[in-house]
PDB file of N, CA, C and O in Angstrom:
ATOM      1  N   UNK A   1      25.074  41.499 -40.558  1.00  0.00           N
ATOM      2  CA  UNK A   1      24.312  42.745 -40.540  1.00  0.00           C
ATOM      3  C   UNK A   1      23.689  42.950 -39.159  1.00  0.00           C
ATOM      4  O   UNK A   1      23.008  42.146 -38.522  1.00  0.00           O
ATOM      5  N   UNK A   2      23.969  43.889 -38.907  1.00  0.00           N
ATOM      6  CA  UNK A   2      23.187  44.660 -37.245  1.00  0.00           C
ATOM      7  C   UNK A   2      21.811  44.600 -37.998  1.00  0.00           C
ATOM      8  O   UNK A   2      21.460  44.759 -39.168  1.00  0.00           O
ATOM      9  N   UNK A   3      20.927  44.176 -36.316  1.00  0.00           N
ATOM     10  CA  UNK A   3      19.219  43.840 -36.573  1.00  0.00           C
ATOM     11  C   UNK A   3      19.243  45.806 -36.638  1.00  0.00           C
ATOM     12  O   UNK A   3      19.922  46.758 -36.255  1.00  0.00           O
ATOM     13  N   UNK A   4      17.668  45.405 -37.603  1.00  0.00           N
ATOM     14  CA  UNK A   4      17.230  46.680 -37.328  1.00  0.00           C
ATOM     15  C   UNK A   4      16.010  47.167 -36.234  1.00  0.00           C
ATOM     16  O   UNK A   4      15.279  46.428 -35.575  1.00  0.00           O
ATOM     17  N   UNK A   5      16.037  48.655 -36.264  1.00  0.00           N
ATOM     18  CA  UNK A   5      15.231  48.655 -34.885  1.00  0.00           C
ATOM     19  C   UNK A   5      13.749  48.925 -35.575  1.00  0.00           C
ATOM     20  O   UNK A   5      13.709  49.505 -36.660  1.00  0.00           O
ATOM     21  N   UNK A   6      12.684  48.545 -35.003  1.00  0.00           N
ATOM     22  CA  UNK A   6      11.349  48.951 -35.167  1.00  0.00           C
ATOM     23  C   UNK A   6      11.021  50.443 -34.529  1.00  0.00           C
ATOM     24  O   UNK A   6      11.000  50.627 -33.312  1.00  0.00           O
ATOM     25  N   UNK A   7      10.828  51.237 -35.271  1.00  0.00           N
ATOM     26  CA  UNK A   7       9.917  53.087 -35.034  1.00  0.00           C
ATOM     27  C   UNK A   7       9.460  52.792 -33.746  1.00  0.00           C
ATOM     28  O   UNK A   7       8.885  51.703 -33.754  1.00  0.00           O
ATOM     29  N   UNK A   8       9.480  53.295 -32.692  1.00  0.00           N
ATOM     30  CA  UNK A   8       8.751  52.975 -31.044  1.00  0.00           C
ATOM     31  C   UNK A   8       7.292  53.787 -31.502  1.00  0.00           C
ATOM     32  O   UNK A   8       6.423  53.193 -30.864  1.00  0.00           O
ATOM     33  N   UNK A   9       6.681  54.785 -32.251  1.00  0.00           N
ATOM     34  CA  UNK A   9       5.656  55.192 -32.231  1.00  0.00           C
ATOM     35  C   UNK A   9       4.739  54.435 -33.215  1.00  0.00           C
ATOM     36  O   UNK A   9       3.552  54.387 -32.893  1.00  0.00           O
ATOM     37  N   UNK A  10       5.130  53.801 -34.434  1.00  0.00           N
ATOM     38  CA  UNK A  10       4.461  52.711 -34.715  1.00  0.00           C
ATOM     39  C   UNK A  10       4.427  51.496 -34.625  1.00  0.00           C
ATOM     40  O   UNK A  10       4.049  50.879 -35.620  1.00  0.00           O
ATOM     41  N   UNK A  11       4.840  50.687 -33.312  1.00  0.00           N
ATOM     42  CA  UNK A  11       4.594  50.047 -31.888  1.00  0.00           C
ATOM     43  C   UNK A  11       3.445  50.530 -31.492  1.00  0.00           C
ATOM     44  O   UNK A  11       2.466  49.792 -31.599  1.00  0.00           O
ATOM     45  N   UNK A  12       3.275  51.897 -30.933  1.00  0.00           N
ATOM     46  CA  UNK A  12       2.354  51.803 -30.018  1.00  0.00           C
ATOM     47  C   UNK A  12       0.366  52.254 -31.009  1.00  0.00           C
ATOM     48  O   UNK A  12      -0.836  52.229 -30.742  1.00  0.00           O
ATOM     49  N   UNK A  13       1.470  52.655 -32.359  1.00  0.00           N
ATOM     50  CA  UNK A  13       0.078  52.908 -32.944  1.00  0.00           C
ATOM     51  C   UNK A  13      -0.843  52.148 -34.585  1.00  0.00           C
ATOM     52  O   UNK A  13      -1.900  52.397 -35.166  1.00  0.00           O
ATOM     53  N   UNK A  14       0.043  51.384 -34.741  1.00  0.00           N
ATOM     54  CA  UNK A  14      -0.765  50.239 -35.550  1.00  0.00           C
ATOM     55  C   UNK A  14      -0.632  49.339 -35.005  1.00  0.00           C
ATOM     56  O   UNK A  14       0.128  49.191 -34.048  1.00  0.00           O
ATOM     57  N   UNK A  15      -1.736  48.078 -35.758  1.00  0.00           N
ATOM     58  CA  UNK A  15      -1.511  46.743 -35.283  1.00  0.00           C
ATOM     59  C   UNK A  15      -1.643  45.539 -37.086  1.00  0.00           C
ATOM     60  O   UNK A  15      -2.311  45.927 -38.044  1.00  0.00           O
ATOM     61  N   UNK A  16      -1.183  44.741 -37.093  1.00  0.00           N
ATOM     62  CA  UNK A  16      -1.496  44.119 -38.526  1.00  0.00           C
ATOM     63  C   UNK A  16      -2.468  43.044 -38.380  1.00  0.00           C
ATOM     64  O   UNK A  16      -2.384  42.147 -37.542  1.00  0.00           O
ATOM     65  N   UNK A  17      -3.479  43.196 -39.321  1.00  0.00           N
ATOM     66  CA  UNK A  17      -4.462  42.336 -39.420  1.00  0.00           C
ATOM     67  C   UNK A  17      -3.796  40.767 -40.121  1.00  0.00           C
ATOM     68  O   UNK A  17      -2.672  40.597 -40.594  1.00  0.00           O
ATOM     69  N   UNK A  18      -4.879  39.798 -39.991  1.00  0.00           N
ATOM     70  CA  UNK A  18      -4.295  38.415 -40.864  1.00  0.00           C
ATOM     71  C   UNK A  18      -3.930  38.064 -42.021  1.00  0.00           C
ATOM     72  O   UNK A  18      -3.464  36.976 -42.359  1.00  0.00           O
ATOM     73  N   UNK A  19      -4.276  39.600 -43.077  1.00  0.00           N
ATOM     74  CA  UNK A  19      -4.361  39.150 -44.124  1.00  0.00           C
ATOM     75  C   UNK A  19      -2.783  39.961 -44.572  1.00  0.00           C
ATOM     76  O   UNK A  19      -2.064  39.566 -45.489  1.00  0.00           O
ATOM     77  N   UNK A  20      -2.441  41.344 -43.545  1.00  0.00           N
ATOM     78  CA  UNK A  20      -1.162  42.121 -43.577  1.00  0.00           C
ATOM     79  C   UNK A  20      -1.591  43.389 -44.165  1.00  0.00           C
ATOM     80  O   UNK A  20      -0.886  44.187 -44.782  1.00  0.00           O
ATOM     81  N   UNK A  21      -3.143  43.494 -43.830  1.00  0.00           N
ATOM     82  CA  UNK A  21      -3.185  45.007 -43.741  1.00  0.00           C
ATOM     83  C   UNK A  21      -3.124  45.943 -42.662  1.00  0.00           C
ATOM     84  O   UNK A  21      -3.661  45.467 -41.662  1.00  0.00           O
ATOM     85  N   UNK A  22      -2.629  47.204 -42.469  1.00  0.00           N
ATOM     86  CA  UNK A  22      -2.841  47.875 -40.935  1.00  0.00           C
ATOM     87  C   UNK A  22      -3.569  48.530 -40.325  1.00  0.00           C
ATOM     88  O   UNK A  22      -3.591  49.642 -40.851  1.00  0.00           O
ATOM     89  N   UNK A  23      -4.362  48.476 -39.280  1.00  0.00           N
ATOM     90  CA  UNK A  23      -5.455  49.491 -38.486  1.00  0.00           C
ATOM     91  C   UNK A  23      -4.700  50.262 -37.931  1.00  0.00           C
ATOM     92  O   UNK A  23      -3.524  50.260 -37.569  1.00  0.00           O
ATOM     93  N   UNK A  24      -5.743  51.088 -37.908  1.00  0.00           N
ATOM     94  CA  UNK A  24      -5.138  52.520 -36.959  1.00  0.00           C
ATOM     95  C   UNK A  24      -6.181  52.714 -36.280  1.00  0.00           C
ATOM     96  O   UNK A  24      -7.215  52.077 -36.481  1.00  0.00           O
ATOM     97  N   UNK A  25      -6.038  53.796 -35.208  1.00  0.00           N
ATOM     98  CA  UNK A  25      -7.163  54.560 -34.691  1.00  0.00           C
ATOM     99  C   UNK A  25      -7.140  55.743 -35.341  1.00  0.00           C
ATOM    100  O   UNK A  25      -6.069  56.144 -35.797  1.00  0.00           O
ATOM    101  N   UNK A  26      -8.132  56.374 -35.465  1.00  0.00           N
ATOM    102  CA  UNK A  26      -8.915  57.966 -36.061  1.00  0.00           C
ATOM    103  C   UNK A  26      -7.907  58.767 -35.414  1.00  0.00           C
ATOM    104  O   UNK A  26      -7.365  58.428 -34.362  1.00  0.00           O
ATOM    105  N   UNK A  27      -7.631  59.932 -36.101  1.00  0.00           N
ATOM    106  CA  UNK A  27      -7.049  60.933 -35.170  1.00  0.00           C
ATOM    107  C   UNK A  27      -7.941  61.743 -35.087  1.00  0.00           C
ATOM    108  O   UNK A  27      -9.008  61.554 -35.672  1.00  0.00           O
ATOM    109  N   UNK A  28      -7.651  63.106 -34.153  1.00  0.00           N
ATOM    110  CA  UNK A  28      -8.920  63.929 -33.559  1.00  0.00           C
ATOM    111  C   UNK A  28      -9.555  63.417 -32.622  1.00  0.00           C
ATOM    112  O   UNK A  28     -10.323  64.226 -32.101  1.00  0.00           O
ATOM    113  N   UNK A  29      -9.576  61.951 -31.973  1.00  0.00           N
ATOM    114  CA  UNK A  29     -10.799  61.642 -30.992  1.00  0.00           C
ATOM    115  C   UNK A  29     -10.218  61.659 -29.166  1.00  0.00           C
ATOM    116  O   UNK A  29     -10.568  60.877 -28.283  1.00  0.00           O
ATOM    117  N   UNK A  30      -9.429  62.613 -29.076  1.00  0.00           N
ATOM    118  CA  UNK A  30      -8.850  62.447 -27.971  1.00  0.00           C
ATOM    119  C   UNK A  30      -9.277  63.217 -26.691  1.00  0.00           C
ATOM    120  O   UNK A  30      -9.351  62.819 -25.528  1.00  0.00           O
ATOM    121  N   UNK A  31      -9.647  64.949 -27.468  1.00  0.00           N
ATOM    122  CA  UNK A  31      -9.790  65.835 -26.815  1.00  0.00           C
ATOM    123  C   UNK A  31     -10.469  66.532 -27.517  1.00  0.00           C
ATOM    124  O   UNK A  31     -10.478  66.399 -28.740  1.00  0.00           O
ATOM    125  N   UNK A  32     -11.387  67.682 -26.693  1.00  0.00           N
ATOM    126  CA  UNK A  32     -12.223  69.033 -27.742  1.00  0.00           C
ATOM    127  C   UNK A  32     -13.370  68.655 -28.405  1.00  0.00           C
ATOM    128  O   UNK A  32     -14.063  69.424 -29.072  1.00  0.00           O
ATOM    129  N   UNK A  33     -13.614  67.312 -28.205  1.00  0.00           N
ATOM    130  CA  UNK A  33     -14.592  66.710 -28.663  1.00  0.00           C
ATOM    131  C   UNK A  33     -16.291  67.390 -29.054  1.00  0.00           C
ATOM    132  O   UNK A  33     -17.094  66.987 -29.894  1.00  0.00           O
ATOM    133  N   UNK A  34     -16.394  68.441 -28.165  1.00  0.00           N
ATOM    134  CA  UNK A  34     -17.294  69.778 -27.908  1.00  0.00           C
ATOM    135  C   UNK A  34     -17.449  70.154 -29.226  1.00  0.00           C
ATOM    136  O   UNK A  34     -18.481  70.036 -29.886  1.00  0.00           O
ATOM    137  N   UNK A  35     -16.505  70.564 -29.553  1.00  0.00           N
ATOM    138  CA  UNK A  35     -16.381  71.374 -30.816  1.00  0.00           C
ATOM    139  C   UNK A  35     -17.050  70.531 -32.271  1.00  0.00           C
ATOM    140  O   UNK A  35     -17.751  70.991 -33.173  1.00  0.00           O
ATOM    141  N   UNK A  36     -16.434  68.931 -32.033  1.00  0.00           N
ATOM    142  CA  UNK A  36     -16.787  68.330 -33.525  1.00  0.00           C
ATOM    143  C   UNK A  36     -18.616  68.108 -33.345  1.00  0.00           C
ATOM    144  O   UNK A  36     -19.298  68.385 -32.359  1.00  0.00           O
ATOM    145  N   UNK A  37     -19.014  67.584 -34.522  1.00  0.00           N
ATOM    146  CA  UNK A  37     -20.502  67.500 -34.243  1.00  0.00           C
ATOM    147  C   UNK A  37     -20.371  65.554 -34.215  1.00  0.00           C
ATOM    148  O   UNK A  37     -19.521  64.667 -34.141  1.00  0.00           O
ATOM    149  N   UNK A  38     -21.809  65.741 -34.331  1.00  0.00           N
ATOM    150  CA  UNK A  38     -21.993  64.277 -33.918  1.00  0.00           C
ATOM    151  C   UNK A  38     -21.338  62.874 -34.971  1.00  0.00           C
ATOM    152  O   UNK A  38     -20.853  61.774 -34.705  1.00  0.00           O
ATOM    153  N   UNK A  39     -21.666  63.685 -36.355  1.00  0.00           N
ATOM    154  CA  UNK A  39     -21.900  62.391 -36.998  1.00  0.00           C
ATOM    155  C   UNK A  39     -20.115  62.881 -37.251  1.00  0.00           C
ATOM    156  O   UNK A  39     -19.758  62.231 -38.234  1.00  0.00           O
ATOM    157  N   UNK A  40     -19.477  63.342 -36.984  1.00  0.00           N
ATOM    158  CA  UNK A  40     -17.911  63.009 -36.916  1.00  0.00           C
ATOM    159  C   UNK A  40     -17.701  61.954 -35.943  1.00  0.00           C
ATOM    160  O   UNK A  40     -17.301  60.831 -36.247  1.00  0.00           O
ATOM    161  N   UNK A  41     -18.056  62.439 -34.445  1.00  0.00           N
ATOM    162  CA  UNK A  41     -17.639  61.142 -33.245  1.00  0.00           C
ATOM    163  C   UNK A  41     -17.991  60.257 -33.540  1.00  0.00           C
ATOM    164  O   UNK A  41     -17.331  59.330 -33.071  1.00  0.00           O
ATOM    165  N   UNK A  42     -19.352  59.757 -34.588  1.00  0.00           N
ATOM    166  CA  UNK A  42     -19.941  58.237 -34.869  1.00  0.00           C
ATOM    167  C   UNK A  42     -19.249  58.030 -35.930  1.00  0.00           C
ATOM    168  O   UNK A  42     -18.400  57.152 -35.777  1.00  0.00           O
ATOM    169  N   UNK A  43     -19.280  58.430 -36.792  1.00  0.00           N
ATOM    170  CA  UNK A  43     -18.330  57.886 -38.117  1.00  0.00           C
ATOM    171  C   UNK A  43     -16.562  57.603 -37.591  1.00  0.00           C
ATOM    172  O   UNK A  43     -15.931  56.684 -38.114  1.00  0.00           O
ATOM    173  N   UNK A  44     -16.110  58.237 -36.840  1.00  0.00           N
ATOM    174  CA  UNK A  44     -14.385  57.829 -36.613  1.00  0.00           C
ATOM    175  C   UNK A  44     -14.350  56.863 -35.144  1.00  0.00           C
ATOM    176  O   UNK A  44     -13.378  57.037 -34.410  1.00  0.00           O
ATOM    177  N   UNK A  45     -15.237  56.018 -34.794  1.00  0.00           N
ATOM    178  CA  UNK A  45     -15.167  55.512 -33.681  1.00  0.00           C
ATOM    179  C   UNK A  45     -14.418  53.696 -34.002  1.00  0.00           C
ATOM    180  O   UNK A  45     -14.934  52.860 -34.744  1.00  0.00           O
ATOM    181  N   UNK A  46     -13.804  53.608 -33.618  1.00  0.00           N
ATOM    182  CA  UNK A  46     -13.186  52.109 -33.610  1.00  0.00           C
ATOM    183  C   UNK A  46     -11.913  52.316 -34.560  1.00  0.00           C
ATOM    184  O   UNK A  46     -11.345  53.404 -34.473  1.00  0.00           O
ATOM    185  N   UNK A  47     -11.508  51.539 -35.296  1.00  0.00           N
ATOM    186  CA  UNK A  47     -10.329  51.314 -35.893  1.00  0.00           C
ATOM    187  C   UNK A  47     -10.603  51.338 -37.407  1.00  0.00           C
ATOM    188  O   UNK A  47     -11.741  50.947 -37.665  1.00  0.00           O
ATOM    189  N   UNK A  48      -9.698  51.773 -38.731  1.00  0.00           N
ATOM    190  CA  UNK A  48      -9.842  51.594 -40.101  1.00  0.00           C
ATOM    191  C   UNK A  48      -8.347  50.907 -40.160  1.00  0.00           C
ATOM    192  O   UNK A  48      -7.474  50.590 -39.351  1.00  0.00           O
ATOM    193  N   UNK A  49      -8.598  50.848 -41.876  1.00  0.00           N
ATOM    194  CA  UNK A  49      -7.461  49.881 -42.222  1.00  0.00           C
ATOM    195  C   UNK A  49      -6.689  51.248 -43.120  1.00  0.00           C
ATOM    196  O   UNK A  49      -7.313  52.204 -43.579  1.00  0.00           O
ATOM    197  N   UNK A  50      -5.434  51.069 -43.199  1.00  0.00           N
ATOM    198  CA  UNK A  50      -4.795  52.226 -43.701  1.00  0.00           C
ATOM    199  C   UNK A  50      -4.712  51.971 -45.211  1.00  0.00           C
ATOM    200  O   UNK A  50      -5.024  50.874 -45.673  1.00  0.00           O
ATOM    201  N   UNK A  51      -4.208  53.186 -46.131  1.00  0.00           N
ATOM    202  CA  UNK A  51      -4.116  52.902 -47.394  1.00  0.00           C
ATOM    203  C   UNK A  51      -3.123  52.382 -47.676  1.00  0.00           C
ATOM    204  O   UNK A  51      -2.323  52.028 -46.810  1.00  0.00           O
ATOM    205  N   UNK A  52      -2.888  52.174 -49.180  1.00  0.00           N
ATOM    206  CA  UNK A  52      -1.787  51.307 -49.394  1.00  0.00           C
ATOM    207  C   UNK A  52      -0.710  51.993 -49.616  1.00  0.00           C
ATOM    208  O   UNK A  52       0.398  51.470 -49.497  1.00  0.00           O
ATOM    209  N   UNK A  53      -0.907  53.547 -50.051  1.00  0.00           N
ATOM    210  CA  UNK A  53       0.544  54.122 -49.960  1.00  0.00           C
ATOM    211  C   UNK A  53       1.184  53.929 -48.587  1.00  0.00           C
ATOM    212  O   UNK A  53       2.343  53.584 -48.359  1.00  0.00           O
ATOM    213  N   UNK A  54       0.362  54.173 -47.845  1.00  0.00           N
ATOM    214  CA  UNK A  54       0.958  54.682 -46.475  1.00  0.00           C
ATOM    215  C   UNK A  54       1.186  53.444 -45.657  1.00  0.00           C
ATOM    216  O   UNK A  54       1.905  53.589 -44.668  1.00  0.00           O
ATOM    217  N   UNK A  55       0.587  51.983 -45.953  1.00  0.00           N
ATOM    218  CA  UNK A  55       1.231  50.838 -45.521  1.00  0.00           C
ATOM    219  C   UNK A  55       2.314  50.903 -45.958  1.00  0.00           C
ATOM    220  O   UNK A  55       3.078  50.970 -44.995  1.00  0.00           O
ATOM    221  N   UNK A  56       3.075  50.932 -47.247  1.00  0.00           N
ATOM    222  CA  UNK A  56       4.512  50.551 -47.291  1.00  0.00           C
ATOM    223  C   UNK A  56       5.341  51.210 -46.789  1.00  0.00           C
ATOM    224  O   UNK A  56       6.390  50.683 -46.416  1.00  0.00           O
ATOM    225  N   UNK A  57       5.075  52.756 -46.613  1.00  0.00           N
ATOM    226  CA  UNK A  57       5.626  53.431 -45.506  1.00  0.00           C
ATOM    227  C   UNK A  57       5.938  52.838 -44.204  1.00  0.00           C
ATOM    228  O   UNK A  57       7.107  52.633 -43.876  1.00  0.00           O
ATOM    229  N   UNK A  58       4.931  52.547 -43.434  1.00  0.00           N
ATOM    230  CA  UNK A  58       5.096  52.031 -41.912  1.00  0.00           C
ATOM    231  C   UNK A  58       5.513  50.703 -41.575  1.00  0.00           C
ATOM    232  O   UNK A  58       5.850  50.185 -40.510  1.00  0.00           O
ATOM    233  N   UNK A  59       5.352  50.056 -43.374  1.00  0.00           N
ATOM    234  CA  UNK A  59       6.034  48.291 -43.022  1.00  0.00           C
ATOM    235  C   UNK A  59       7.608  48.407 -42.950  1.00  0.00           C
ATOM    236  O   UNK A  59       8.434  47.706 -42.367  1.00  0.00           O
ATOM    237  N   UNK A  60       7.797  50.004 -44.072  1.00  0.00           N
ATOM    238  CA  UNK A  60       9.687  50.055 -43.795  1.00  0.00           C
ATOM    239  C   UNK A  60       9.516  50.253 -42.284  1.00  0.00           C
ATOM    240  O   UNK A  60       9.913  49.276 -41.649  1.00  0.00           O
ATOM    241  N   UNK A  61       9.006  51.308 -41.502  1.00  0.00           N
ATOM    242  CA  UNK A  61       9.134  51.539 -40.464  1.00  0.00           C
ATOM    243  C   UNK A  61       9.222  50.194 -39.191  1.00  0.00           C
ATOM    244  O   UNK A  61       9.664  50.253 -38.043  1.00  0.00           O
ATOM    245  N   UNK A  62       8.644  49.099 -39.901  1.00  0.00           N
ATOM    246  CA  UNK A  62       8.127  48.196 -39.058  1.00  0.00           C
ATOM    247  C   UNK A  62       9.020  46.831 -39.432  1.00  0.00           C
ATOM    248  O   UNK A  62       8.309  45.826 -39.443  1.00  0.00           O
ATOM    249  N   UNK A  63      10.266  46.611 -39.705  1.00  0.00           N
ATOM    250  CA  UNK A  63      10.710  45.352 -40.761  1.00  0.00           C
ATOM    251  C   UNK A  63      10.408  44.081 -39.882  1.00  0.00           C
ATOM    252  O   UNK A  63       9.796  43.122 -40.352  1.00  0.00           O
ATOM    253  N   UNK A  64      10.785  44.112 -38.814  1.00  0.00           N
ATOM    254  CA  UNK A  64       9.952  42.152 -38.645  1.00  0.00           C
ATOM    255  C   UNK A  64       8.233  42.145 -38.457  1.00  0.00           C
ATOM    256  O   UNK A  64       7.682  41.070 -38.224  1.00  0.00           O
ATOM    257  N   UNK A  65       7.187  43.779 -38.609  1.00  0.00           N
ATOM    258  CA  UNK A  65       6.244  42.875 -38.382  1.00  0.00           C
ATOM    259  C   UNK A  65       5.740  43.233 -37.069  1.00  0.00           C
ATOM    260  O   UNK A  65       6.348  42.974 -36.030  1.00  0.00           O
ATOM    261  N   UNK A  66       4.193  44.064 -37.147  1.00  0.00           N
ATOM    262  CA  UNK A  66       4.006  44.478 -35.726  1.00  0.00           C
ATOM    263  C   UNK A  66       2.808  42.984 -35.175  1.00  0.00           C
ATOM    264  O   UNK A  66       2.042  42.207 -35.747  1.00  0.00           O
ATOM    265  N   UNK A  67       3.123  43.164 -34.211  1.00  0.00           N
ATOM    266  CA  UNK A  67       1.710  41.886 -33.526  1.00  0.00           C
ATOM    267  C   UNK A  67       0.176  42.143 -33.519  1.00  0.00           C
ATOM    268  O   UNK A  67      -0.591  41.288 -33.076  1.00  0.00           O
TER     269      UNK A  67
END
């Protein structure tokens, strides 16, 4: 069987924790920032862990396993 390839955009945008759940960063925090109010920029700042539908999604996307 030909290896398969890993998604290049979820490479650059999850990472897997120890236990094999995935962080992300917030979306929205890039630009326009003006516009949102405060307790949006403080509440989405750092990384969350994704849900579980949407992990098995990105683990097909991901088959050996992001670092």
């Amino acid at each position: 069987m030909p290896k398969l390839k890993t998604k290049s955009g979820v490479k650059k945008r999850f990472k897997m924790t120890a236990t094999g759940l995935l962080k992300h960063g917030v979306a929205g925090k890039r630009h326009r920032l003006i516009s949102h109010n405060a307790k949006y920029i403080r509440q989405n700042r750092g990384t969350s862990v994704l849900s579980d539908a949407d992990t098995a999604t990105v683990k097909r996307w991901a088959p050996y396993g992001l670092k």
